[in-house]
N, C-alpha and C positions, 0 to 999 in steps of 0.2 A: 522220646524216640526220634528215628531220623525221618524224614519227609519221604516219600517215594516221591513227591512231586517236588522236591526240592531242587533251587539251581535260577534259570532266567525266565521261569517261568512260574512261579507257585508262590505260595504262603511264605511268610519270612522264617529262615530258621538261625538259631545262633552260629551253623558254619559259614552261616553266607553274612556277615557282621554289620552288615546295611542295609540286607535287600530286604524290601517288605513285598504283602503280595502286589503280584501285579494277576491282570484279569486273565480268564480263562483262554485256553485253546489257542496260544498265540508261543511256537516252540521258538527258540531262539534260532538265528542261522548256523549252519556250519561254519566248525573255526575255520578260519582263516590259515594258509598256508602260507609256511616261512614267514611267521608272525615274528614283530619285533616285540624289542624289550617291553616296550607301554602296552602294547597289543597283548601281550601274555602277562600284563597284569602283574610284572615282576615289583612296581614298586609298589600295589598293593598288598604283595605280597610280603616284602622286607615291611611294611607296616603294623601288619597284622602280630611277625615275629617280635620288633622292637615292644608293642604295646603289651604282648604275649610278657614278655619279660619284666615292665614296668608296671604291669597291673598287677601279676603274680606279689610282688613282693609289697602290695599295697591292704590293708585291713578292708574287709568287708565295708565297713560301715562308710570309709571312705571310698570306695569302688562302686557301692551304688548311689553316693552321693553323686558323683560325677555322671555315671549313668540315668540318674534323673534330672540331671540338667540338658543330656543328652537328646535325651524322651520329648522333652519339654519343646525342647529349639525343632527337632524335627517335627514331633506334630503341628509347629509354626509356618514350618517351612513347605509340608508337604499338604496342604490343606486339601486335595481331591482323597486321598487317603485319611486324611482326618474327619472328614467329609461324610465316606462313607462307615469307617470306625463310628463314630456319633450315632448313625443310623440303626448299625446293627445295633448295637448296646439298648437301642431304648427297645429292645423287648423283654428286659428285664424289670423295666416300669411303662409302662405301656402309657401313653400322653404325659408323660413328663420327661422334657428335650434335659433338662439340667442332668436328670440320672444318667444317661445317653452319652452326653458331652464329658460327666464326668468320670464314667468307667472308659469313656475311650481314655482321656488323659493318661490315667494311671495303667492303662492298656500301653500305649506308646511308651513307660515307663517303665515298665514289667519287663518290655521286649528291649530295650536299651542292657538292663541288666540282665538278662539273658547272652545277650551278645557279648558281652565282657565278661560275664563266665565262663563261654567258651572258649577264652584263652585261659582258665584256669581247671579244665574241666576234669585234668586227673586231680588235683588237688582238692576237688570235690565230692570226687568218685569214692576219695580216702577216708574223707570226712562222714560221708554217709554210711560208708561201711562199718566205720565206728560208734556212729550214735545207734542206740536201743531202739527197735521201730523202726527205723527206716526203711528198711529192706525189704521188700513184701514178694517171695518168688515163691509161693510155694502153690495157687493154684498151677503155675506155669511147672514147676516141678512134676506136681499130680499130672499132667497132660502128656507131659512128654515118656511116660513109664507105658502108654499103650503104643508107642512108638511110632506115630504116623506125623510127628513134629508138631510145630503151634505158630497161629497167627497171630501176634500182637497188634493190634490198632490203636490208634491214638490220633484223637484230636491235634492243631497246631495247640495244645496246653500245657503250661510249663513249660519244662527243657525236658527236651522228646530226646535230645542230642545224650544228657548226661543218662535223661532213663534205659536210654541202648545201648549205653556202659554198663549201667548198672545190671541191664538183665544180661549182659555176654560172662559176668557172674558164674551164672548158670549151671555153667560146665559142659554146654551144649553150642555150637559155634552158630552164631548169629549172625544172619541179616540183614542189610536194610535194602529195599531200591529206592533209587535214587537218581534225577537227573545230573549228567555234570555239569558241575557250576563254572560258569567263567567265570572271570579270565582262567586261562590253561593254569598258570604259576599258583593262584588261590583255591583255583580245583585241585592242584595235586597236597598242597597244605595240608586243606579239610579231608582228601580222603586221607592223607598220612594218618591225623590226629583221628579221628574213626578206625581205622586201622590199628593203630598201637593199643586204644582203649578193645582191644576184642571186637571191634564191630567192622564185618566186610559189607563191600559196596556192592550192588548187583545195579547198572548202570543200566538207566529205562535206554531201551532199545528195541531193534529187532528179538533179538534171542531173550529179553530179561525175565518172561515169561516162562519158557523152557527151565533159566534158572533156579527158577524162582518154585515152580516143580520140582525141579532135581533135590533142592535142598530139604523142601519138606517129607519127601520119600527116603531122604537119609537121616530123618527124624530131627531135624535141626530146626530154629528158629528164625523168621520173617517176620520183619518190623516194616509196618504200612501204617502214615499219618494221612487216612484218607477221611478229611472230613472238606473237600473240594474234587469235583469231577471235573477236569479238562480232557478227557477223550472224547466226550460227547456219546458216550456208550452208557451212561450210568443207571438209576433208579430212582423214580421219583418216591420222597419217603416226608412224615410231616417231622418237623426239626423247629423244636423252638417258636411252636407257635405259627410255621409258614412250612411251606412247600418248595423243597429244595432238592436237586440233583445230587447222590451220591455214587460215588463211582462200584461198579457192580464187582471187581476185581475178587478183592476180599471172599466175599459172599462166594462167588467161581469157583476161585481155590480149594477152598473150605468143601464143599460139595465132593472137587475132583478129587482130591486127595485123602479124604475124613479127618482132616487135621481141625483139631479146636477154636472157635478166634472167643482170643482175651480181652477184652479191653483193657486199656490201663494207661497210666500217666505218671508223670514226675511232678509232682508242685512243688513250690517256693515258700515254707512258712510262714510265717510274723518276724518270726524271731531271724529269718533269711538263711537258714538249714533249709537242706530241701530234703523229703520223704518222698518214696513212691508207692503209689497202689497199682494190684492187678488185681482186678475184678473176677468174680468166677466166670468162669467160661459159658460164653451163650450158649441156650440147649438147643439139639436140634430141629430141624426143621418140621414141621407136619408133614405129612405125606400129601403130595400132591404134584403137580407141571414141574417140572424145572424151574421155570420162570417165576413161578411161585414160594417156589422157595428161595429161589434168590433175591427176589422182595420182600420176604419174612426175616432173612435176616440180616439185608440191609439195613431195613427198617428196626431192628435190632442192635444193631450196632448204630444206629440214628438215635435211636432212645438211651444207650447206655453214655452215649457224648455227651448229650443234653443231661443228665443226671451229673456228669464229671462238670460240664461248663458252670451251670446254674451255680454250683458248691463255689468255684475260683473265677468268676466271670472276669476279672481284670487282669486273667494270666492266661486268657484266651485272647491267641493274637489276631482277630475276625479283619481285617481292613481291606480285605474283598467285596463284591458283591456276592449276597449270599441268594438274592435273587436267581431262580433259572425256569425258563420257560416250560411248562410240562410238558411239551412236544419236544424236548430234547431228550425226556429219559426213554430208554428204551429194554422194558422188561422183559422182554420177550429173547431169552438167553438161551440158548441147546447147552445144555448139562450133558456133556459127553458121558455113559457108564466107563464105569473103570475098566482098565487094560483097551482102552479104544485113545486114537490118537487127537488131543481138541487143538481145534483151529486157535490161533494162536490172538485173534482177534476175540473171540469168545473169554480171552483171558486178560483183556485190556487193563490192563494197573493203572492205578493212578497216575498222571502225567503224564502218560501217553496218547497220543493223537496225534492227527494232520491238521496243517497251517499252512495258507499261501501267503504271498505276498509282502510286502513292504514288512521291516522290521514295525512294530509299533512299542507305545509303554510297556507293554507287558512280556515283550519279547527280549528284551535288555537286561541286562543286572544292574540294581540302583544303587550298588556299591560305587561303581565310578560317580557317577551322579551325584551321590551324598560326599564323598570328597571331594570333588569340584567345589561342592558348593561349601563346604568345610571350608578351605583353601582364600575362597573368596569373603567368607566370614571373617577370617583369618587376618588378611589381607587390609580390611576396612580397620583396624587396631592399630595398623602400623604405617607410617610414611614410608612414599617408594624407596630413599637411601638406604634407611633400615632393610625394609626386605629385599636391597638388592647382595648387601653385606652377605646373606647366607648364599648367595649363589656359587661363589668361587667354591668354600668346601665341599658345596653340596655335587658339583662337577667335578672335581675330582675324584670323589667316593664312584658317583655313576660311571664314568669313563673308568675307574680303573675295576670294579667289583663286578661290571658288566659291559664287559667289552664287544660280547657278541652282538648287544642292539643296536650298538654304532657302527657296527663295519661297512653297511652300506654310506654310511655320510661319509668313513674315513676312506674308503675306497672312491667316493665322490670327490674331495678334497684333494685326491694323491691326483685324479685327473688336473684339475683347478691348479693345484698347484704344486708341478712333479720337479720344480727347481728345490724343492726343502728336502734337507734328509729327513732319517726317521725322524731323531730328537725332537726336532722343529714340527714335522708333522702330528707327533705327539700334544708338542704345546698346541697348535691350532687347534685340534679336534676339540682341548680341554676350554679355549678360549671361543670355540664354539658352543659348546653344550652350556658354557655360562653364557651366552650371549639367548642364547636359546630359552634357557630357564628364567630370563629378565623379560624377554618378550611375553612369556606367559603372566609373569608378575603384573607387565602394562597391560595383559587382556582382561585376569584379573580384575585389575583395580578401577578397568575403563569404567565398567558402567557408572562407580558411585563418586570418580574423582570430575569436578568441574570443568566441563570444557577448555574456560578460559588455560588452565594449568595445561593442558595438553601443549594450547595456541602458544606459550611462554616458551616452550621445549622447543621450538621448531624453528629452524631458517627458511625460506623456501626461495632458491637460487633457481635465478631466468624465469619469472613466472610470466613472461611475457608470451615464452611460447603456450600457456597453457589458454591465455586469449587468443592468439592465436587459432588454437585447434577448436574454438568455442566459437569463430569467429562465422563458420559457414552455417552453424544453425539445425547441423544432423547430431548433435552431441559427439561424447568425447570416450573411445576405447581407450584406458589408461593400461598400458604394458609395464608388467615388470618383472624380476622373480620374486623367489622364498628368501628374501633380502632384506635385512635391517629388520624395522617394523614397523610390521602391517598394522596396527590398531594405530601406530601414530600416524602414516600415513593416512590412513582416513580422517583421523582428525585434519591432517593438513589441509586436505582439498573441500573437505565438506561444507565448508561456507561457500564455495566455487560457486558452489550449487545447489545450494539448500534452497532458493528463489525460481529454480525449474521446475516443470512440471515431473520432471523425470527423477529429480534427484539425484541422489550415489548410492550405486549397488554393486556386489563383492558376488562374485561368480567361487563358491565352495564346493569344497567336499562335503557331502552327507555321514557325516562320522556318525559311530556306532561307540556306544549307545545313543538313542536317539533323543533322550531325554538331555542329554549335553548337549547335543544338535543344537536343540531347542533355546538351550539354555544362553547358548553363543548367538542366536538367531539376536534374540531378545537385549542380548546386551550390547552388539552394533547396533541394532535398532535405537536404543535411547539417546547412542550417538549420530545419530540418522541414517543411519546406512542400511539400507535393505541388503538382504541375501537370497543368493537365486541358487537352489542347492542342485548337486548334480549326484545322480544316483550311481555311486562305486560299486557298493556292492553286487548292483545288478551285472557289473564288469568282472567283476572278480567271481561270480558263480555262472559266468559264460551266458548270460541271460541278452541275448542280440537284440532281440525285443522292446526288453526292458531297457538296454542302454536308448536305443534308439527313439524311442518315450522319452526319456528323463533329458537326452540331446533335446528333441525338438521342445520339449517346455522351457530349458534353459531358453532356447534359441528367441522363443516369443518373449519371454520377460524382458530381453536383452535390447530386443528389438521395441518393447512395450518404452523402454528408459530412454532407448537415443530418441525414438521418436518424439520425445516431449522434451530434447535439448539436455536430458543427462546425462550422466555417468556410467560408465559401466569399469571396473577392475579385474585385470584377468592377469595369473601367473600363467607364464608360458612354459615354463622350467620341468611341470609335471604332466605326463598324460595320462589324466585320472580313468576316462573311459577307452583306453585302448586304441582311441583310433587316429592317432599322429602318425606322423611321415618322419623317414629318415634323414636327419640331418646334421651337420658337421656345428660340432656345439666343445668349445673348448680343444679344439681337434681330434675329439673321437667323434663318433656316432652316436646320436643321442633321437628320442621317440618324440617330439615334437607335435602337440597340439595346433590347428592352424586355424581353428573358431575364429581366432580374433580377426586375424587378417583376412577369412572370407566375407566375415560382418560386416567389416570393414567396406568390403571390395561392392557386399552388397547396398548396404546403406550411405555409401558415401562420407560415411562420419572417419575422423581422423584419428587416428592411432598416436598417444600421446606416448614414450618410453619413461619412464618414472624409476628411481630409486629415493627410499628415503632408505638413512643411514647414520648407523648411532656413533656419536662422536664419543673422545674420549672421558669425555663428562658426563656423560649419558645424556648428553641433548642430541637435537637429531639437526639431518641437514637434510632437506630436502630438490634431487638433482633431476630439473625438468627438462628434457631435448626438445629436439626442433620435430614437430608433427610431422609424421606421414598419410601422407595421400594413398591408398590402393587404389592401381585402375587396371582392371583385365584386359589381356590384349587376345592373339589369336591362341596360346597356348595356356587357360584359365591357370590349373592344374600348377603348371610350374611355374606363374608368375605368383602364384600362393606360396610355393614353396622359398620365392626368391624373397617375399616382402618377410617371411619368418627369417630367413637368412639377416636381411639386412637389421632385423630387431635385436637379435640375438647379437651380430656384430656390434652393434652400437653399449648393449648392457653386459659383454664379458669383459671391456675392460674393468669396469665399476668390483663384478664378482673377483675377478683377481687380486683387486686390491684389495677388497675387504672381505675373503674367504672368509673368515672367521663369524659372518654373519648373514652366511649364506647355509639352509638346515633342508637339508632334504634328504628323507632319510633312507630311501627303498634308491640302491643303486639305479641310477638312470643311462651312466655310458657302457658304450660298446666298445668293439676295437676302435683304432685311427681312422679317421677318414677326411678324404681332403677337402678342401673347399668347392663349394658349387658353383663359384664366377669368383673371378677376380674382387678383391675389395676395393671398396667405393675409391675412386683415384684418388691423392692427395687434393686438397684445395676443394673439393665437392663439398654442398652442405651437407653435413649429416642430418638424416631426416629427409634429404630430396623424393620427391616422387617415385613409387617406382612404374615403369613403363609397363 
């Protein structure tokens, strides 16, 4: 069946092809507005198609061969999930860790081939219809003739996905709730392929409840895999030997409505057919509280899972904590009588709840995550010349199949550089996006390729000014843009300063998911680079507060680094949290961050301008100027703005010439706008003071 808590939040299902569970009560944020290509997920999505097509046409026995090598490498990789998999499982041998360890494995293995069934899942659908047995609808048949509709429930067991194909069967229109799953592009995939197979979406929300009423009063069928409570509303019942929270939803409905709940499931057999059972229908309740009845048959439908689990334990995908505090259930439920209108909370479905706060694990989808780290696997197989070769076709496919997610970079570029016509324009954008897809290659491959190999790749031209700015002892703001690349870059300077107490640290974005975050933290770290993150999305959901937090913690790490003689690295090109100044940037008006040069202004530390930049061999040059000094005079404000002017003069010539390696992709200019003082007179050092 399908997940009502399925998406960036819940148990793993086969629509979502990577994501495993993540913990409780933790909703993902709202999408994002005027999401680009990567942001909507579009090339997970062309993935998901391509492998759709190459796994179809591939035999069983080799599709789960591949999905168990699958299984294998992620419960390697994700060991906190594997972690607790192990855990749950040994209650099926209670003091012995090997039984535990060993149904997880073949757990994580179950669920690989699950997921790559779901790219074949009408051809599944065919196959079950045709084998003898397999079909089991006939309590659900019996149910639906007194006409008040039927709840199906279902553990996360088997393929919940193909079983709510199988019962849309029926002849009665089915179904599921369900979170939407990011990315936009892979949510609208999965509900497609749900859709086509007879099974509709009923999207957890405000109204999913109402829905989800309306549908059983028109005598139709509701698919809920609630064997996790993330509303925090649910019912404490004994499950498997422990005490665990199950969500009271089910149980609600069933009351409000007199509709049936079924139990039932889809397994996987030996032979790798898959058969479904629906169980008979729980009986009614005993007469007694409300709330009591809605603990009768919670706990009811808590004993019929455990009956389903025990039978297929390694096709229950458990890699949550099944652990929940008894003080979080909460039995005590008003059972509205019929024809009276119930509060909408009283009908909390699985996967519904409130969440503050910062994204965490469990509020992300680990589909980006697991190809990341796919990619980087990948990556270790092959020398960088090798995997720069795919780049060129692979940017022209991107650039020409989806042109919408670049219009902000090519709109960026037509500023940069409005001497090209179209044609020319065309070539750059494509000799951008390969320049861009090679940089990921070096981010990639940084962590596991040998420092020295970085050192080999690099020139570093005029490093005298970088003693220089090292020279007064407040450390060194290193200025640049989204130019060349940044992973060799750090490699360049990081012996500068590997012998400070401050070291080198990369002033970032807090990208989403956070689990990538994480994952990037970690791998400039090996290279020595700390990262000081800066909370975006607090900007982008208009949270003033929160930006102004995630400012002032940047501001002290920053200050923690020069003070001890380091480093710090800051792009000026973007302003991530919204609060730059208007300034003449390639002769438009462009949103200008001014962090560096207040730090600057306050710490006394010297503002180095830096581009490192890929040559036509793919080695790099590294281009260091002559440091700036800030010093405030009577007008703070606009001698800030003037020390940004003069950095930004000193690094568009560099961006002009080598547009093609300059990737920023959320348009930054505005109309024209002039300059704010004369430029520096001929014969001046570049890099003089400013007053």
């Amino acid at each position: 069946m399908i997940s009502p808590d399925s998406g960036t939040d819940s148990l793993p299902a086969p629509v979502e092809p990577a994501l495993l569970p993540p913990r409780r009560g933790r909703p993902a944020l709202p999408p994002r507005q005027g999401e680009g290509w990567i942001e909507r997920g579009e090339p997970l999505a062309l993935g998901l198609r391509l492998a759709a097509v190459l796994i179809g046409r591939m035999p069983r026995a080799l599709r789960y061969r591949l999905a168990d090598v699958g299984g294998s490498l992620f419960f390697g990789i994700l060991p906190g999930h594997a972690r607790q998999a192990r855990s749950n499982y040994r209650v099926f041998a209670p003091g012995d860790r090997g039984v535990g360890a060993s149904v997880a494995r073949r757990a994580f293995r179950n669920y690989a081939r699950t997921i790559l069934d779901f790219l074949v899942l009408e051809k599944l659908l065919e196959e079950v219809k045709r084998t003898p047995g397999a079909l089991s609808l006939a309590p659900l048949t019996e149910v639906l003739k007194a006409g008040r509709g039927a709840i199906v429930v279902t553990p996360h067991l088997g393929n919940w996905d193909l079983g709510a194909a199988a019962i849309a069967t029926c002849g009665r229109p089915v179904h599921a709730v369900a979170d939407p799953f990011g990315p936009p592009a892979v949510d609208e995939l999965v509900r497609a392929t749900r859709e086509r197979l007879g099974v509709g979406v009923i999207p957890v929300g405000p109204v999913s409840a109402r829905a989800a009423l309306r549908a059983l009063r028109r005598n139709e069928v509701l698919l809920l895999a609630c064997d996790i409570d993330k509303g925090g509303a649910g019912v404490a019942v004994q499950f498997l030997g422990r005490q665990l929270v199950l969500p009271a939803g089910p149980a609600s409905l069933a009351l409000k409505t007199g509709a049936k709940l079924i139990p039932g499931y889809m397994r996987r057999r030996p032979d790798g057919r898959y058969e479904s059972r629906l169980l008979d229908p729980l009986p009614d309740p005993r007469p007694a509280e409300p709330s009591a009845q809605v603990a009768e048959l919670t706990q009811a439908i808590a004993s019929s899972f455990e009956e389903m689990i025990r039978s297929e334990p390694s096709q229950w995908f458990a890699f949550h904590s099944l652990d929940a505090p008894a003080d979080r259930a909460k039995p005590a439920l008003q059972v509205v009588p019929p024809g009276e209108p119930m509060p909408r909370k009283e009908l909390a479905l699985p996967g519904e709840g409130k969440s503050s706060g910062p994204p965490q694990d469990g509020a992300d989808p680990l589909l980006p995550y697991l190809g990341l780290r796919a990619a980087e696997l990948a990556l270790r197989a092959v020398d960088r010349s090798t995997a720069y070769r795919v780049t060129g076709p692979l940017a022209a496919v991107l650039t020409l199949c989806w042109p919408s997610h670049w219009s902000g970079l090519k709109a960026n570029l037509a500023v940069v550089r409005p001497d090209l016509d179209r044609r020319a324009q065309r070539q750059l954008l494509r000799r951008n996006v390969r320049n861009f897809l090679k940089a990921w290659i070096d981010l990639l491959q940084m962590a596991h390729r040998p420092l020295q190999d970085w050192r080999d790749l690099i020139t570093l031209e005029d490093l005298d000014h970088l003693q220089e700015a090292r020279a007064a002892g407040r450390g060194v703001i290193i200025v640049s843009l989204h130019l060349g690349s940044w992973e060799a870059a750090i490699a360049s300077v990081r012996d500068q300063f590997s012998e400070t107490g401050g070291g080198l640290a990369l002033l970032a974005e807090q990208v989403r998911p956070i689990r990538c975050f994480r994952w990037l933290v970690r791998a400039r770290r090996k290279v020595g680079c700390q990262v000081i993150p800066l909370n975006v999305d607090a900007a982008r959901l208009g949270d003033q507060e929160a930006v102004s937090r995630s400012g002032a913690s940047a501001a002290r790490q920053i200050y923690r680094v020069l003070s001890k003689e380091g480093a710090v690295v800051i792009a000026i090109d973007r302003d991530l949290l919204g609060t730059g100044k208007p300034l003449p940037f390639c002769g438009h008006r462009a949103s200008i961050p001014l962090g560096a040069v207040e730090i600057a202004a306050r710490t006394g530390s010297a503002i180095l301008p830096v581009c490192l930049l890929r040559e036509p061999h793919d080695t790099y040059s590294a281009k260091v100027f002559a440091p700036i000094q800030v010093h405030l005079g009577a007008n703070p404000e606009e001698d800030l703005r003037q020390a940004a002017r003069q950095l930004l003069r000193i690094l568009e010539p560099e961006l002009r010439e080598h547009a093609d390696q300059w990737t920023v992709l959320k348009p930054i200019f505005g109309e024209p706008m002039a300059e704010l003082e004369a430029p520096v007179p001929p014969g001046a050092p570049v890099g003089a003071s400013v007053p």
